[in-house]
N, C-alpha and C positions, 0 to 999 in steps of 0.2 A: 240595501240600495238607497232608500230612504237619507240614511244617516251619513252615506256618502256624499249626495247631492247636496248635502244641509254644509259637511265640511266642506266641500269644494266652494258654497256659496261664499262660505268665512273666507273662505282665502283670497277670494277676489274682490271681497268686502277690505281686507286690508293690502294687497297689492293695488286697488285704484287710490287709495287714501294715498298715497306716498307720490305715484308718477303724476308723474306723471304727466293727474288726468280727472274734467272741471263739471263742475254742478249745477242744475236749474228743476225746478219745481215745477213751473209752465212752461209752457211754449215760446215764452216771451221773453224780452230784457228784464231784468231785473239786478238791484244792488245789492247785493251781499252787505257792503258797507257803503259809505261815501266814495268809495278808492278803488272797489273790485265790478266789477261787471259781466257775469254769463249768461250765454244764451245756448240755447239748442240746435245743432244740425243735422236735419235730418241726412241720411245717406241713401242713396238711390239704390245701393245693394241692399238693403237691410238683411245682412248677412245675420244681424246679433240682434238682442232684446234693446241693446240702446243706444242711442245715437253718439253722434263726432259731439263734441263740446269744446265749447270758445270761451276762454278767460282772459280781461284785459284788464288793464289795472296801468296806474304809474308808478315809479321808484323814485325818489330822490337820491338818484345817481345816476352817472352816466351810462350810454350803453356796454361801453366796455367794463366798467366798475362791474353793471348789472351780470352782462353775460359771467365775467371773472367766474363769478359765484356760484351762477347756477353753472356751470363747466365745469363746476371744481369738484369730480367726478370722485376723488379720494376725499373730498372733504363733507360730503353730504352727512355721511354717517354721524358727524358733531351737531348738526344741527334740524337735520329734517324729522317731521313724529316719525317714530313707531322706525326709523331705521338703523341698525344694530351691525351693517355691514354695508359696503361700497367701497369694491377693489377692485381696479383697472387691473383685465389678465392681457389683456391683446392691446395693440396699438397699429394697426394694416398700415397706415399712413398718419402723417401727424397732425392730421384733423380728422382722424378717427379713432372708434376708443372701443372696448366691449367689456363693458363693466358687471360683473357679482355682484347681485346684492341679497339681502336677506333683512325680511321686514318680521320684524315681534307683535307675533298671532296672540289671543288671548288662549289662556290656559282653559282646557288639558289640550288645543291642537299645538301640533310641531308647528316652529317659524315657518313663515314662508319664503320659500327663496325661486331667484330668478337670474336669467341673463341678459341686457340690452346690450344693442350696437345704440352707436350713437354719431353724429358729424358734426363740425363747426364751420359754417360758412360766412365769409363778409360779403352782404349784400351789396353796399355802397360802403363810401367811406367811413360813415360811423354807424351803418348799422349790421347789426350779427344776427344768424339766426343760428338753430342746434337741432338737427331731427334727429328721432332715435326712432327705434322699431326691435319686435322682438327676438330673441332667438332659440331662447328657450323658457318655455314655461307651462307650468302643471295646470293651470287654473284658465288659461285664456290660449284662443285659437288664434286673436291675432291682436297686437297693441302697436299703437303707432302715432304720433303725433309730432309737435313741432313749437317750440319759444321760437319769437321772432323779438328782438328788441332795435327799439328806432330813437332817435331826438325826438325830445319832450320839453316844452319851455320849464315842465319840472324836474326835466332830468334826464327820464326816458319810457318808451310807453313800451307793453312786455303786451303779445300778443301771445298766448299762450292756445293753441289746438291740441286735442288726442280724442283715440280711438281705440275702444276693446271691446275685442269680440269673447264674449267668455263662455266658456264650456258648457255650467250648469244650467239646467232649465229652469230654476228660479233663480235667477242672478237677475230678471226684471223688476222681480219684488226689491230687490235692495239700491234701486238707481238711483232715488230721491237722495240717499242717508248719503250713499260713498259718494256721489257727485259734490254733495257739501262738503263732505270733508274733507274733498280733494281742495274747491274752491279755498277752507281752509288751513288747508298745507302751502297753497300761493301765496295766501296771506303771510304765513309766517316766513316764507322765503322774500316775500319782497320786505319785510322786515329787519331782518338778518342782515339782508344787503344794507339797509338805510343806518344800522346801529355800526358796521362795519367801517362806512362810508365819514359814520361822524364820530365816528372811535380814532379814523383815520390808522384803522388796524394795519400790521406787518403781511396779515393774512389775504386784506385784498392785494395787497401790491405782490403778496409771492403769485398769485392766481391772474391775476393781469398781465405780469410776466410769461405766464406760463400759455394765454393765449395769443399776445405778442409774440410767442416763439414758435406757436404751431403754425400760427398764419406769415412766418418765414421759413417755413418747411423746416423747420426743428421737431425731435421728437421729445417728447414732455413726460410720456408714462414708461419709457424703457429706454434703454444702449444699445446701443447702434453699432 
């Protein structure tokens, strides 16, 4: 039973690292870097061992450049740590998605794999947000959070929330590590966008296109 509890820990240890989902050491604000910013939210459920977490940070790019990327639900798997899979199966409507994924566990555990729903909504005229929540998953009872991105005199500012409730009884022992490394997985995705951005890649424009066309009620992940 022991040894069960221990792998289930791992695997929530590397499913928070990827979503996600952000990091704080105190109670307080603090800087990861110049660029990044989390805090802690407590939840009035305290359903789980750890709280909501708030990621904010800026891009140098726009908000659509920004959302582009982090939407680009078939494209994660190039670029985000530790993810080996990300494949849109569903598409309910065309600002909705339910995407596979499968994150690379350390050896001898199996990958870990999961299912999210996810939505893209235009709040105002330039700014987007993307909630997602669970629907299937071995290691957490319940995930859910939300990128909001807004105009930013540097570009755009990415309000990043989530939430996981996870199974194991020591998954509180491990909230310091995976919360940083989540915070660190933001990092490298607000990164991605900004090298994309002054690469002036084909890649953001296919994925810009592609939210351009859900938020004209086009379907982007399947035929119709």
């Amino acid at each position: 039973m022991w040894q069960q509890d221990i792998t289930k820990t791992m695997k929530i240890h590397a499913l928070i690292t990827i979503t996600v989902l952000f990091s704080l050491i105190t109670k307080t604000n603090f800087a990861l870097s110049n660029e990044i910013k989390v805090r802690e939210i407590e939840r009035k459920d305290k359903n789980g061992p750890w709280p909501e977490f708030e990621v904010i940070t800026t891009i140098r790019a726009t908000p659509l450049e920004s959302v582009a990327i982090y939407y680009a639900l078939d494209y994660q798997k190039e670029y985000v740590p530790g993810v080996i899979k990300s494949e849109v199966i569903g598409q309910p409507t065309p600002l909705e998605a339910i995407t596979s994924y499968e994150f690379k566990t350390p050896w001898p555990l199996p990958n870990s794999t999961y299912t999210n729903g996810s939505k893209l909504t235009k709040i105002t005229n330039e700014t987007y947000r993307v909630n997602w929540w669970y629907i299937s998953n071995s290691s957490a009872d319940d995930v859910f959070g939300s990128a909001t991105f807004e105009p930013d005199p540097q570009g755009s500012k990415l309000t990043y929330r989530s939430y996981i409730s996870p199974k194991s009884s020591l998954a509180a022992l491990f909230k310091n590590t995976a919360s940083s490394d989540i915070a660190k997985t933001i990092e490298v995705i607000k990164k991605h966008i900004e090298t994309l951005k002054e690469k002036k890649s084909e890649i953001l424009d296919k994925y810009k296109t592609k939210i351009l066309d859900a938020l004209s009620n086009k379907y982007t992940y399947k035929k119709i």
